[in-house]
Kinemage of the C-alpha trace (Angstrom):
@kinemage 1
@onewidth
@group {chain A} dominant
@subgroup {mainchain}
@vectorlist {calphas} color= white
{ca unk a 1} P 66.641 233.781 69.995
{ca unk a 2} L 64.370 230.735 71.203
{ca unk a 3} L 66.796 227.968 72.840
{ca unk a 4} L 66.734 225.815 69.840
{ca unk a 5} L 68.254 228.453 67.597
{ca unk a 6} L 71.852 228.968 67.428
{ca unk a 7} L 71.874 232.286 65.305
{ca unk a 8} L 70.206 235.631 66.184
{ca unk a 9} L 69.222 238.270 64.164
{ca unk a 10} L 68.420 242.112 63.812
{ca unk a 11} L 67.328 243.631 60.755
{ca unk a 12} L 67.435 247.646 59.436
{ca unk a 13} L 65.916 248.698 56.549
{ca unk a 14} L 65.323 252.504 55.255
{ca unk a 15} L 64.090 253.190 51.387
{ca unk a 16} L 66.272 256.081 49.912
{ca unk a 17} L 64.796 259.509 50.710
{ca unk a 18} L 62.130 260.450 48.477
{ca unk a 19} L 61.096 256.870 47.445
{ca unk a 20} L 58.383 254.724 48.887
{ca unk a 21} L 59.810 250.902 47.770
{ca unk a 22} L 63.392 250.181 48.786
{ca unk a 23} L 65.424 247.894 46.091
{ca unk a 24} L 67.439 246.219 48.680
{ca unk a 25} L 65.387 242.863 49.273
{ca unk a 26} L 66.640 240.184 52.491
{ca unk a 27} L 66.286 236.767 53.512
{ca unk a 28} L 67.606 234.860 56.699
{ca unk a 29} L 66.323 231.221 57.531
{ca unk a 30} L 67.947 228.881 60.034
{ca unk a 31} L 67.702 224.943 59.413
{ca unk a 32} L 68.601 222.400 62.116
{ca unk a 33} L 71.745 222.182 60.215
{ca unk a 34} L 72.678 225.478 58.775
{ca unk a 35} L 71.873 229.519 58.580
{ca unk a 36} L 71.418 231.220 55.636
{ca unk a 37} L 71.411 234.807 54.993
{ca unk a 38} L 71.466 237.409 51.765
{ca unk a 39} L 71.094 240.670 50.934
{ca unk a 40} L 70.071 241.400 46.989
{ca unk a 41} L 70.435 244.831 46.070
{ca unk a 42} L 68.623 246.084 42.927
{ca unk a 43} L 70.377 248.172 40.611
{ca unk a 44} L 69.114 252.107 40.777
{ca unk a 45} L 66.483 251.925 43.144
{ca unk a 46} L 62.583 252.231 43.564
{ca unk a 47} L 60.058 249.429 42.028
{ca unk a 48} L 61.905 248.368 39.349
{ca unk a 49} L 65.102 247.716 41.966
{ca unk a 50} L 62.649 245.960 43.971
{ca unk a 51} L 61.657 243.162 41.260
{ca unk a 52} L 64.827 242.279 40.703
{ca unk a 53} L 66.303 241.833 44.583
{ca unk a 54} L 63.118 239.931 45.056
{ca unk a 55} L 63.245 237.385 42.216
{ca unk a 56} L 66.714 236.801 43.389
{ca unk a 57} L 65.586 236.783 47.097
{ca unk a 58} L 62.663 233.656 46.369
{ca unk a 59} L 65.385 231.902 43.969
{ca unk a 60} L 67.211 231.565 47.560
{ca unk a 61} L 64.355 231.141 49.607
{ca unk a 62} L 62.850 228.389 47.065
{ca unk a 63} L 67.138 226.448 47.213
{ca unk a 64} L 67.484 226.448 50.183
{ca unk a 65} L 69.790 223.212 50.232
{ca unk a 66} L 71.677 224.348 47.491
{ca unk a 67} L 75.470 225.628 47.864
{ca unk a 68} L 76.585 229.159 47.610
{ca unk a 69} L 78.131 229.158 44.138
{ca unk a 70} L 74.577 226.644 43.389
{ca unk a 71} L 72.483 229.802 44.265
{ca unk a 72} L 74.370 232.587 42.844
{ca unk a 73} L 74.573 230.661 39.212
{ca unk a 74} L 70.137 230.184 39.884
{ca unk a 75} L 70.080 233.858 40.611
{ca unk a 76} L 72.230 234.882 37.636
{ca unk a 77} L 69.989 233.170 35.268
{ca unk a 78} L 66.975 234.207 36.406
{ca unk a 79} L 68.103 237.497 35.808
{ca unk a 80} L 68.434 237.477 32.077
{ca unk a 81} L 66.136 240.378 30.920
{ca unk a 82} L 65.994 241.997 33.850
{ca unk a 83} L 67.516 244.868 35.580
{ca unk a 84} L 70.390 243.276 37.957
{ca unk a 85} L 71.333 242.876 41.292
{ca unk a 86} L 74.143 243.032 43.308
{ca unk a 87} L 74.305 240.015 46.100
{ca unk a 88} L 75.437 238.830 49.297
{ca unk a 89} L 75.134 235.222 50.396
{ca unk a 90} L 76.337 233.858 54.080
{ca unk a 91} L 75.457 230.470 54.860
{ca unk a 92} L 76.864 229.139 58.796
{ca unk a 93} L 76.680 225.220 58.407
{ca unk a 94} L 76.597 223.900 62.344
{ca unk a 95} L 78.117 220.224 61.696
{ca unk a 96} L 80.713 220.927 60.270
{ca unk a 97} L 81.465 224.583 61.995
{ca unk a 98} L 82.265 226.816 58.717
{ca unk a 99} L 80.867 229.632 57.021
{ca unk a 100} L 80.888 230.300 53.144
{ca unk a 101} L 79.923 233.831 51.897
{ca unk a 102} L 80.055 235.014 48.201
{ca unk a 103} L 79.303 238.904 46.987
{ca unk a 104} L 79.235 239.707 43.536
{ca unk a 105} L 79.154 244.221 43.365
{ca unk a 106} L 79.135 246.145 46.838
{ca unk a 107} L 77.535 243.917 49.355
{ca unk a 108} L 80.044 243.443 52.338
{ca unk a 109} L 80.724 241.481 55.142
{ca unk a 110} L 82.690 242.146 58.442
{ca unk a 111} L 83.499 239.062 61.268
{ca unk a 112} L 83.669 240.179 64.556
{ca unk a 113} L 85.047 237.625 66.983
{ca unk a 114} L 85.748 239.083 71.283
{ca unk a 115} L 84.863 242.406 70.245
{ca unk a 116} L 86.871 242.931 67.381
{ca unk a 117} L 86.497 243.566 64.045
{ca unk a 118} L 88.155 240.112 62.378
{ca unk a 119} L 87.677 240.807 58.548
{ca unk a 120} L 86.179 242.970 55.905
{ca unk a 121} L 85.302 241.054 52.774
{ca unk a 122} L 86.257 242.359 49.485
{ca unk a 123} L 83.547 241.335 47.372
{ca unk a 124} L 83.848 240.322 43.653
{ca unk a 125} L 83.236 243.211 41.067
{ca unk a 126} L 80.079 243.557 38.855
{ca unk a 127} L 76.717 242.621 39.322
{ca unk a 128} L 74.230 239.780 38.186
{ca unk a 129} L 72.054 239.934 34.989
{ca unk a 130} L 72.078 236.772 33.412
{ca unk a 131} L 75.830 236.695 31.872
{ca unk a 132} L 78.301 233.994 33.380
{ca unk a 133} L 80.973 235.528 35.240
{ca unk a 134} L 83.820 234.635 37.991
{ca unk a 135} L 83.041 234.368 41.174
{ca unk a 136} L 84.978 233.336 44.158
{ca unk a 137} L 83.220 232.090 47.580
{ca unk a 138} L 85.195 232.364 50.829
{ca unk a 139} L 85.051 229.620 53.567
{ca unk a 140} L 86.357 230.129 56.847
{ca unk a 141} L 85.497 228.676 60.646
{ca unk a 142} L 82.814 229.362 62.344
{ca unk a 143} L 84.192 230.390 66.015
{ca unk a 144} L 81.650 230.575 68.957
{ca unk a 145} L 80.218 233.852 70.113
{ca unk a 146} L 80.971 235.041 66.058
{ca unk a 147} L 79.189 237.812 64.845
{ca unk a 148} L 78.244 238.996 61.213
{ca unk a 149} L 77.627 242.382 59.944
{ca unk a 150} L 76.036 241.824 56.597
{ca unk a 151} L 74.991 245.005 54.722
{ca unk a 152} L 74.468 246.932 51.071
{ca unk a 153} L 76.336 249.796 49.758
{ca unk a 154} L 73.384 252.221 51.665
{ca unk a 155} L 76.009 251.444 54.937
{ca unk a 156} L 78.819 253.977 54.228
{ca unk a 157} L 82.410 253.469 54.872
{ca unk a 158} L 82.404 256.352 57.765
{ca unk a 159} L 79.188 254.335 58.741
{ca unk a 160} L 81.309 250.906 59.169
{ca unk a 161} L 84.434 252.433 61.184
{ca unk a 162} L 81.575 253.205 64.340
{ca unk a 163} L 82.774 250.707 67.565
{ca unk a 164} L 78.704 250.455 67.411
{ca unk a 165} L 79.349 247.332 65.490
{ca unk a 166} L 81.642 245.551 68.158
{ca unk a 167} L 78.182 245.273 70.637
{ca unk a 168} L 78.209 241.488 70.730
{ca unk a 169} L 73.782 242.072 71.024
{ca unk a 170} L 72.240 242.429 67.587
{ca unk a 171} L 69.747 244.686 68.501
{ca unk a 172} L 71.641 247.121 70.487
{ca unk a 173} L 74.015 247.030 67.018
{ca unk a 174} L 70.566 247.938 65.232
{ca unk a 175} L 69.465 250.361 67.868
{ca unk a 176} L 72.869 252.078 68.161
{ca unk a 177} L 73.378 252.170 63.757
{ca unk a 178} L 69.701 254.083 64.018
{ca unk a 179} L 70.868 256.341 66.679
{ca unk a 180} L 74.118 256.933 65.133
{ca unk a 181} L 73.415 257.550 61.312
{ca unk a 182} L 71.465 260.279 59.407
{ca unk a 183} L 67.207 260.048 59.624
{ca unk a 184} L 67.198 260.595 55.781
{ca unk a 185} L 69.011 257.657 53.229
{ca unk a 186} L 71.231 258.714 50.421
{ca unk a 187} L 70.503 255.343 48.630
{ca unk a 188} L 68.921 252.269 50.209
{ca unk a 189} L 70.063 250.676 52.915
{ca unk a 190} L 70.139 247.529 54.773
{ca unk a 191} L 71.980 245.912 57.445
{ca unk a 192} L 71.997 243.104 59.143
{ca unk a 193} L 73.501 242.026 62.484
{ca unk a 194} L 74.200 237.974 63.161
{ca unk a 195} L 74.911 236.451 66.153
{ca unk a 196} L 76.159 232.712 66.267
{ca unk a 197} L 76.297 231.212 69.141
{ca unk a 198} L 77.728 227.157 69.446
């Protein structure tokens, strides 16, 4: 983190054994006024999975000023035609000291606040593909020294329940997930560790 930033970031990323492209696509930015992160996961996996997560990931990159619920309703449809995604969106806005995420299928979120694990979000069921659906964002505070967890359904349940994830460094969460969990990827996987600090 350079002193002007107030977010740091680690990133893992493993393709599904046997396949050379993972479908799981990322993007984190950070403005002078806000941080935003998402994780679009493609449905299956391989090349095809790829295409997708990525047209949803430069739909993002390309809105950046747009709202959560703005940016989910660009990526949906965009998607029309194509196979879907699942997707995660965070977004920390510094003024006014709240965060907004939205997760439409199995993307997940966990908020860690003095070590401990503060939430778990329960995402909204389905996935996007170019049909309107219901989708609720949640807004909270941001609290100082708040860390994220952001991660696709590669990060398994047993995975998530590790005290690896209560490191308040990003990359010893990132060093400590590759030490911790098998070489070899049942399905793709990314996860990302956030660090916000006031």
């Amino acid at each position: 983190m350079t002193p002007e930033n107030k977010v740091d970031v680690a990133v893992y990323q493993k393709a599904k054994k046997g396949n050379y492209y993972c479908g799981d696509s990322y993007l984190y930015i950070e403005t002078e006024d806000e941080f935003i992160c998402a994780i679009a996961d493609g449905l299956g996996s391989g090349e095809y999975a790829l295409e997708s997560s990525q047209i949803t990931i430069d739909i993002i990159r390309n809105n950046i000023g747009a709202t959560v619920e703005e940016l989910v309703e660009k990526c949906n449809k965009e998607l029309l035609g194509k196979r879907g995604v699942v997707l995660g969106i965070l977004r920390l806005h510094f003024p006014t000291e709240t965060y907004s995420f939205s997760s439409i299928g199995n993307i997940g979120v966990m908020t860690i606040h003095n070590g401990k694990k503060v939430n778990r979000n329960i995402p909204n069921g389905g996935y996007l593909a170019g049909y309107k659906r219901p989708f609720k964002v949640v807004r909270e505070q941001l609290l100082s020294q708040m860390n994220f967890i952001l991660f696709s359904d590669g990060v398994s349940d047993e995975d998530l329940s590790k005290k690896l994830f209560l490191h308040t460094n990003v990359d010893d969460v990132i060093e400590a997930y590759k030490q911790q969990t098998d070489a070899e990827r049942k399905d793709d996987t990314t996860l990302i560790a956030i660090k916000y600090q006031r």
